[in-house]
N, CA and C atoms as an extended XYZ file, in Angstrom:
348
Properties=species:S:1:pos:R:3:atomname:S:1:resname:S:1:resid:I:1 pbc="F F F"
N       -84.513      -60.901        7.304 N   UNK     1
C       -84.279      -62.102        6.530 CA  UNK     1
C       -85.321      -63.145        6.905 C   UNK     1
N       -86.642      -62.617        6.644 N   UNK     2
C       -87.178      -63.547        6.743 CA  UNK     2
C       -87.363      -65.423        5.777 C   UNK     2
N       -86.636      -65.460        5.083 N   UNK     3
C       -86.191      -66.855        4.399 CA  UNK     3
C       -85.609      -67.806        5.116 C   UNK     3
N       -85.228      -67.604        6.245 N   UNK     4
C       -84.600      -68.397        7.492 CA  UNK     4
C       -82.832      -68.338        6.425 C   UNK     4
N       -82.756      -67.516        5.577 N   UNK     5
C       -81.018      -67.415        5.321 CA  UNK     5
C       -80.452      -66.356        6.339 C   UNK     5
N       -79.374      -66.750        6.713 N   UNK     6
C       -78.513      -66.374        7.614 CA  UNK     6
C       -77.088      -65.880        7.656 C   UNK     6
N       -76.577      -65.275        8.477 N   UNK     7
C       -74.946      -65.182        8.162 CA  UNK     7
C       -74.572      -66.318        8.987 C   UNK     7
N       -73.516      -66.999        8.349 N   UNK     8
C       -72.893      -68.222        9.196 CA  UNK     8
C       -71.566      -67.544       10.071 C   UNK     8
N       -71.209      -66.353        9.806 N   UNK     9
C       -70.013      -66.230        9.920 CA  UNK     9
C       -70.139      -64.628       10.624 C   UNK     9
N       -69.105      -64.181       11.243 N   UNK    10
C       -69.210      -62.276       10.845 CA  UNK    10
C       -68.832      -61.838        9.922 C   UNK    10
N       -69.131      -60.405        9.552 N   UNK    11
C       -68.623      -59.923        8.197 CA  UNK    11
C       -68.806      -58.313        8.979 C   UNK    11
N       -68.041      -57.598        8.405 N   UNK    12
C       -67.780      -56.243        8.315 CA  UNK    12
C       -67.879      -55.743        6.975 C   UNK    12
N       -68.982      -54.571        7.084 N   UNK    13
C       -69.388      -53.807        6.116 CA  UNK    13
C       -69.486      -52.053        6.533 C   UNK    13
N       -68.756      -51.716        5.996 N   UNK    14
C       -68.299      -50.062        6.224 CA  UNK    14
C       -68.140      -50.080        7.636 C   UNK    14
N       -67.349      -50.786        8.721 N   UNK    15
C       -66.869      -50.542       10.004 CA  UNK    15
C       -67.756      -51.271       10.885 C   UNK    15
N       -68.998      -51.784       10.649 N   UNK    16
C       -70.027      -52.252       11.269 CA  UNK    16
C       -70.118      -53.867       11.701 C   UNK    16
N       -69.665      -54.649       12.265 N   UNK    17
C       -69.912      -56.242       12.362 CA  UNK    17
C       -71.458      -56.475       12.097 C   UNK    17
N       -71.365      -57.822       11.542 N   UNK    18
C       -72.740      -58.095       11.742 CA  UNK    18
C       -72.632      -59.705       11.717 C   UNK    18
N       -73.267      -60.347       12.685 N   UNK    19
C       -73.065      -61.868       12.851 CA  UNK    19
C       -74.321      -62.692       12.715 C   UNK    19
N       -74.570      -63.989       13.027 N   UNK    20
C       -75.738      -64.743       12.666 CA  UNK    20
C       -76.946      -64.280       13.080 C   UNK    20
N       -76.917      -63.136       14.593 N   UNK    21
C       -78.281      -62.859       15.008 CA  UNK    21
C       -78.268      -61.541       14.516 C   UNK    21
N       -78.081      -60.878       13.140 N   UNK    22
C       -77.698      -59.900       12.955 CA  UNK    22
C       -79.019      -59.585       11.836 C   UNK    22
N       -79.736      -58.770       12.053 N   UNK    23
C       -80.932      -58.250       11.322 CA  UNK    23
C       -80.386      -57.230       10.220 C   UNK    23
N       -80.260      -57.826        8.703 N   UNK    24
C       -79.121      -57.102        7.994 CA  UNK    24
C       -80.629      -56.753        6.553 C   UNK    24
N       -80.528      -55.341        6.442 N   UNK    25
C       -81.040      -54.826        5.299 CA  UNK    25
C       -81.045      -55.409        3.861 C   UNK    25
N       -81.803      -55.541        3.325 N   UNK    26
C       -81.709      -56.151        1.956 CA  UNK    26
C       -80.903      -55.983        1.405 C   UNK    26
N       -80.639      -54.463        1.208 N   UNK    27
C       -78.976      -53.231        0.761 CA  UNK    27
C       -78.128      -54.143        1.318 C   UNK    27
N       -77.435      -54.092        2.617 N   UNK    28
C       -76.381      -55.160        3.101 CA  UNK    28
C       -76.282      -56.638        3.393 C   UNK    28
N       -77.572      -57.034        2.816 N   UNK    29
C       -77.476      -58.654        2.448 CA  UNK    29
C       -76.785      -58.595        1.316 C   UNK    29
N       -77.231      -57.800        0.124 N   UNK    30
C       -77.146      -57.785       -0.983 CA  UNK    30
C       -75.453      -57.467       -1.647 C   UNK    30
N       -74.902      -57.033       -0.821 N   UNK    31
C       -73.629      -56.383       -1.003 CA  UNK    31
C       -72.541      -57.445        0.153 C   UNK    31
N       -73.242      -58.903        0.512 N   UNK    32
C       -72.166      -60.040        1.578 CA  UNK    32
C       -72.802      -61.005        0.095 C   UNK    32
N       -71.771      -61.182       -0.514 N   UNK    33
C       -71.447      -62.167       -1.843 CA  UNK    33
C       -71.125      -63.248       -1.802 C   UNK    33
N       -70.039      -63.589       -0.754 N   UNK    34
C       -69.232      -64.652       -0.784 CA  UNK    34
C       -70.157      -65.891        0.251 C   UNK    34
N       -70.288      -67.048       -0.764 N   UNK    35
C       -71.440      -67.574       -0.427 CA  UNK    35
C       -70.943      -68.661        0.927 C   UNK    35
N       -69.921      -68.386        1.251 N   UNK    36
C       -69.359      -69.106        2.660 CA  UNK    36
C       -70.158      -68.580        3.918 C   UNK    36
N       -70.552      -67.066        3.699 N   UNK    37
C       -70.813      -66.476        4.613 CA  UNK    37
C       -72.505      -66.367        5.148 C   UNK    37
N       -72.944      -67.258        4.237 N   UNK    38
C       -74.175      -67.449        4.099 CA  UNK    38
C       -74.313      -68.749        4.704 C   UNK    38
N       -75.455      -68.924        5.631 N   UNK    39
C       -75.954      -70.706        5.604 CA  UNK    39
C       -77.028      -70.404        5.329 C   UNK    39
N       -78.613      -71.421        5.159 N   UNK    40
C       -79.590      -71.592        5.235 CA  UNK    40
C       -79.879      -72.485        6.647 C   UNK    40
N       -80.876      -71.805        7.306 N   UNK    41
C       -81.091      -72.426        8.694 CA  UNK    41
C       -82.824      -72.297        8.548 C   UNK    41
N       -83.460      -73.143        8.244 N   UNK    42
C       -85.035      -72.863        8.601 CA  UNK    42
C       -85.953      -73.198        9.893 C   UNK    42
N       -84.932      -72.909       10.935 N   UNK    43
C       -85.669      -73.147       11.801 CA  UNK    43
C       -85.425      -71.379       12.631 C   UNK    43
N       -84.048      -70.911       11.748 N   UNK    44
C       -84.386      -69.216       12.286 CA  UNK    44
C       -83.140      -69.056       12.955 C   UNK    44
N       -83.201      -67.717       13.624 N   UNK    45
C       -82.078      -67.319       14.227 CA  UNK    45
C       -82.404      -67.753       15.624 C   UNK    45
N       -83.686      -68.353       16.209 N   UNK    46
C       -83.485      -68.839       17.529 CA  UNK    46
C       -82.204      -69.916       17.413 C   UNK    46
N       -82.068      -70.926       16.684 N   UNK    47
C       -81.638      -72.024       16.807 CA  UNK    47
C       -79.712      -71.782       16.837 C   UNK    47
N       -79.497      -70.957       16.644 N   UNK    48
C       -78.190      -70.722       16.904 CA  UNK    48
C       -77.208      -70.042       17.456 C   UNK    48
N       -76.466      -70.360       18.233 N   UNK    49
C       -75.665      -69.978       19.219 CA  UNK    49
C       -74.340      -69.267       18.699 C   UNK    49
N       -74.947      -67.885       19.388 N   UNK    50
C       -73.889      -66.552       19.043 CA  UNK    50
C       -72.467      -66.662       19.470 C   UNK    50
N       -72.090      -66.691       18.261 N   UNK    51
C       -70.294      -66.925       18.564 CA  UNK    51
C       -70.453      -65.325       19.196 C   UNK    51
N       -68.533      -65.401       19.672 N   UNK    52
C       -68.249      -64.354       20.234 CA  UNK    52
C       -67.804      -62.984       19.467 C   UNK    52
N       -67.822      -61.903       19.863 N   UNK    53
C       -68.021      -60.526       18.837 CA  UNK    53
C       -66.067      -60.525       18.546 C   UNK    53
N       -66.063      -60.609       16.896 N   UNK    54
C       -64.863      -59.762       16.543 CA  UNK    54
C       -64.145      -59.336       16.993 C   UNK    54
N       -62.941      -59.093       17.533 N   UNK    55
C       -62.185      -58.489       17.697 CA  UNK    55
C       -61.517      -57.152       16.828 C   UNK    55
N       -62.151      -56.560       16.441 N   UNK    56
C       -62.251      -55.280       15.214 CA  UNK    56
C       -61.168      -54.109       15.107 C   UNK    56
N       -59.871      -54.368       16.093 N   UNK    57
C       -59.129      -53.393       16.364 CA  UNK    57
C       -58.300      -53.359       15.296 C   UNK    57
N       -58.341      -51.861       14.992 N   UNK    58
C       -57.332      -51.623       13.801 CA  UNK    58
C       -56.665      -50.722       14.266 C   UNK    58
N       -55.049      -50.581       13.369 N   UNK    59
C       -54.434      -49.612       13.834 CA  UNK    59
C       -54.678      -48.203       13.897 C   UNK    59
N       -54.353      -47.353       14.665 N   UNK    60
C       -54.513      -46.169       14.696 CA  UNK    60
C       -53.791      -45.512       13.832 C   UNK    60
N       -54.594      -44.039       13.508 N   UNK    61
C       -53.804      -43.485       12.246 CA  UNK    61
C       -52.425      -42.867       12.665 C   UNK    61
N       -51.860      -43.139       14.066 N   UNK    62
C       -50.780      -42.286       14.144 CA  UNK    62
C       -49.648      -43.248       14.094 C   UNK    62
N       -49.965      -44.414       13.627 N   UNK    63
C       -49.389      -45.529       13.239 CA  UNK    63
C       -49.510      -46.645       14.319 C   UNK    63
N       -49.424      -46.228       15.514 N   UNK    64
C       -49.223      -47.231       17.065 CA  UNK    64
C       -50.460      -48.171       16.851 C   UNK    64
N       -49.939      -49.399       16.999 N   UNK    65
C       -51.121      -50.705       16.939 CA  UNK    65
C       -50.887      -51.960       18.292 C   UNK    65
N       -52.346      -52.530       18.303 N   UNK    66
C       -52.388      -53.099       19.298 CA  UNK    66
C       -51.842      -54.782       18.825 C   UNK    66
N       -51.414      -54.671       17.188 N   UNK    67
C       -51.122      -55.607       16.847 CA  UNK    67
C       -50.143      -55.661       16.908 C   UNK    67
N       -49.231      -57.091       16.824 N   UNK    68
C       -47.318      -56.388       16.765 CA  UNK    68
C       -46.822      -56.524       15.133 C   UNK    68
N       -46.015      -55.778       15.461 N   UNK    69
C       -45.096      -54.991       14.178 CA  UNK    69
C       -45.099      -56.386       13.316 C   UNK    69
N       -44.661      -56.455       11.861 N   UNK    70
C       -44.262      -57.688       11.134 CA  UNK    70
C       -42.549      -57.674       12.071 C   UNK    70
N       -42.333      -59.552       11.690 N   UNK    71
C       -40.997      -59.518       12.416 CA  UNK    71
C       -40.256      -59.768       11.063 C   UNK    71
N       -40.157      -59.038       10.092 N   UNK    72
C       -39.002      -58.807        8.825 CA  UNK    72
C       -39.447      -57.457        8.203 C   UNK    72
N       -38.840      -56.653        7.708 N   UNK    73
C       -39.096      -55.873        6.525 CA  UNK    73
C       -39.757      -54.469        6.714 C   UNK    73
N       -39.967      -53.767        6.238 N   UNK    74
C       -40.491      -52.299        6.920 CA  UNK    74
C       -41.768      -52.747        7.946 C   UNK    74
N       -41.385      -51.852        9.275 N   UNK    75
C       -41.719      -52.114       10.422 CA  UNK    75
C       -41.481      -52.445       11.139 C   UNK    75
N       -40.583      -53.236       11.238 N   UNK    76
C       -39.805      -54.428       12.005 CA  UNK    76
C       -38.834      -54.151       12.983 C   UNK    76
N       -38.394      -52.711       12.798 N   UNK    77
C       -37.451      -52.102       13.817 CA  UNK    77
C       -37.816      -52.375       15.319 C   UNK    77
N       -36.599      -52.396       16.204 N   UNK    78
C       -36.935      -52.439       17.592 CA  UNK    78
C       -37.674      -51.320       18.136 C   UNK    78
N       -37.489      -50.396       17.416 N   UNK    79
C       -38.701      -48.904       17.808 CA  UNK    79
C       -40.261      -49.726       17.991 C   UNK    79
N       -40.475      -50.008       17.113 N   UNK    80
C       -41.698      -50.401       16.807 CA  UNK    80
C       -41.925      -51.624       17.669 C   UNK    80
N       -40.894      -52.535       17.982 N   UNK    81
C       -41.059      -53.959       18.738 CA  UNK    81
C       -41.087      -53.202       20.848 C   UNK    81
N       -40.343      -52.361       20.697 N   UNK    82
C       -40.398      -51.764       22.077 CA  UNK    82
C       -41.471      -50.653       22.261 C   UNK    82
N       -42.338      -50.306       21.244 N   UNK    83
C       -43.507      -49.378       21.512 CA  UNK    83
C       -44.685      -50.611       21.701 C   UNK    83
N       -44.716      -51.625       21.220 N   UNK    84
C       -45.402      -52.889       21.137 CA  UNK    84
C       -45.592      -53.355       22.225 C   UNK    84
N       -44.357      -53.678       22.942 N   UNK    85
C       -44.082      -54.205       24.536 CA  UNK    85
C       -44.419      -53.421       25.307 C   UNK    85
N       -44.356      -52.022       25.212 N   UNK    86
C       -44.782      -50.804       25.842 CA  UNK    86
C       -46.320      -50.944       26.235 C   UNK    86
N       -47.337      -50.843       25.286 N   UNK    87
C       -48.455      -50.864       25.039 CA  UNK    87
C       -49.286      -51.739       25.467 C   UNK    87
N       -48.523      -53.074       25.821 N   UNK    88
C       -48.876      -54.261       26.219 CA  UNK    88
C       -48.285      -54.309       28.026 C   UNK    88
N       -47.404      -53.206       28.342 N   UNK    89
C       -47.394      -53.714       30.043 CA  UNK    89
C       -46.195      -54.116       29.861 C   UNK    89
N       -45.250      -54.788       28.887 N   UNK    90
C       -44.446      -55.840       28.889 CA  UNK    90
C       -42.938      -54.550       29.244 C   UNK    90
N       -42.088      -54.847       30.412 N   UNK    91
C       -41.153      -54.478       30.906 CA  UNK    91
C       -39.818      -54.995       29.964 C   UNK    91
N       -39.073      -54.548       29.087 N   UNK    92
C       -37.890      -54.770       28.396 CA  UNK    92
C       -37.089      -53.907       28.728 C   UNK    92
N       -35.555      -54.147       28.369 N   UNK    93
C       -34.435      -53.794       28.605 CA  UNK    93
C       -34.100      -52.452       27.872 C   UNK    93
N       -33.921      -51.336       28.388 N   UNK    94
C       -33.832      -49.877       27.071 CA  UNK    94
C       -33.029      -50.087       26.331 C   UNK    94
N       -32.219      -51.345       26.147 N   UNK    95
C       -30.814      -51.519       25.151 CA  UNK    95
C       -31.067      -52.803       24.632 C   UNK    95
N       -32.117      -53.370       24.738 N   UNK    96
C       -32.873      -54.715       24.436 CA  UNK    96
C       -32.527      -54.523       22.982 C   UNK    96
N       -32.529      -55.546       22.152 N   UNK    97
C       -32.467      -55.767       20.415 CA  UNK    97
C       -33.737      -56.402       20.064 C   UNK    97
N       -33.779      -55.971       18.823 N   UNK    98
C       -35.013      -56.521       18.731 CA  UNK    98
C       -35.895      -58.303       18.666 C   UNK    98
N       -34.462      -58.901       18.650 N   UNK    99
C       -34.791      -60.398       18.667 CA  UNK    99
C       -35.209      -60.660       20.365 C   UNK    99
N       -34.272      -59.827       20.944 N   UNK   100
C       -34.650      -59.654       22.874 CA  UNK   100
C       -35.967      -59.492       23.245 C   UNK   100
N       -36.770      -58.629       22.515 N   UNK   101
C       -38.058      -57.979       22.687 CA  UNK   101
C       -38.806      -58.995       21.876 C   UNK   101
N       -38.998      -59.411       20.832 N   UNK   102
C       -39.560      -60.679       20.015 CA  UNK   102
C       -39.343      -61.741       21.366 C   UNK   102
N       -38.955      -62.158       21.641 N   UNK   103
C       -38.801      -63.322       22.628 CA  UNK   103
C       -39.424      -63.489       23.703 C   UNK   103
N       -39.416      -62.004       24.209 N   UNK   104
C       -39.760      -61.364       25.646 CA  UNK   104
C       -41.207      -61.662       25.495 C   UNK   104
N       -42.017      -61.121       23.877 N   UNK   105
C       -43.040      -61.106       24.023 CA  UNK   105
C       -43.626      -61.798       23.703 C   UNK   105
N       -42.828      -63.147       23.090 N   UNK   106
C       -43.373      -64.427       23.140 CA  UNK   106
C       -43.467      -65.082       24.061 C   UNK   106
N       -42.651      -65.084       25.202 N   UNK   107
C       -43.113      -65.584       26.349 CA  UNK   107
C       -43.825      -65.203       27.321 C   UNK   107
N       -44.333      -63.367       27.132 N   UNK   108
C       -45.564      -63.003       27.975 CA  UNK   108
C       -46.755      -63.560       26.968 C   UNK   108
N       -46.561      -64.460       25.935 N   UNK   109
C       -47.812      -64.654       25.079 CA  UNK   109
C       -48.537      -63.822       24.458 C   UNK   109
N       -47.591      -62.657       24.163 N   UNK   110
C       -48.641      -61.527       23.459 CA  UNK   110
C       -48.114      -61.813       21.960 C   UNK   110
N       -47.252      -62.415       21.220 N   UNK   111
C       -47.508      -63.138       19.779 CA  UNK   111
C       -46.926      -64.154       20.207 C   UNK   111
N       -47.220      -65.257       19.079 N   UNK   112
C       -46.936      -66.323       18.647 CA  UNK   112
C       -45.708      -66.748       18.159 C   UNK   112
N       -45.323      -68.135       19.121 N   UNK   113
C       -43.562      -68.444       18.281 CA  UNK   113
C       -44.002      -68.952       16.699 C   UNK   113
N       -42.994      -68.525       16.190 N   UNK   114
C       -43.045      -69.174       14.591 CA  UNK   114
C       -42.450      -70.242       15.012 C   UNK   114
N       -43.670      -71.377       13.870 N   UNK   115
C       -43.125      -72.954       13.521 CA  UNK   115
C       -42.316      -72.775       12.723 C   UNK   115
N       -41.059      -73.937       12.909 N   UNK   116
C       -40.266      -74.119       12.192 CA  UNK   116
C       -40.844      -75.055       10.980 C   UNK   116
């Protein structure tokens, strides 16, 4: 990219990150559309400071994720909330419910309390 245009942002294209210091083919310039993801910088890719890399983890195909389960609606079972806690280290009760395990693992900080 020699035009001093840039990615402002990361973007993933067929599994691959690519961020502001990211030397991207005409082919995969050409195919990042959304013009958010673009800045113009003419002073180059020296001048800007590399955010930190993606976090890119997706679930595995045997379903087990490093993300936690939704807390309503298919998925949501305590199976899934105690394979979660599992995966994470987090010690729960084998007769725990699943609001027990939601709680548990809001206070080891591995998700987020919902705002009311």
């Amino acid at each position: 990219m020699s035009t001093g245009r840039r990615l402002a942002t990361w973007v993933v294209l067929d599994g691959t990150a690519y961020g502001p210091h990211s030397d991207l083919s005409a082919e995969h310039a050409a195919r990042i559309t959304n013009p958010l993801a673009w800045c113009d910088d003419p002073r180059g890719h020296e001048s800007v400071v590399e955010p930190a890399e993606p976090d890119l983890t997706f679930p595995a195909p045997d379903g087990s994720s490093p993300v936690p389960p939704p807390r309503a609606g298919k998925g949501s079972g305590v199976e899934a909330w105690q394979a979660f806690a599992s995966r994470h280290g987090l010690a729960v009760e084998v007769d725990a419910d699943r609001a027990a395990i939601i709680a548990a693992c809001e206070r080891a900080g591995l998700v987020e309390c919902p705002t009311s």
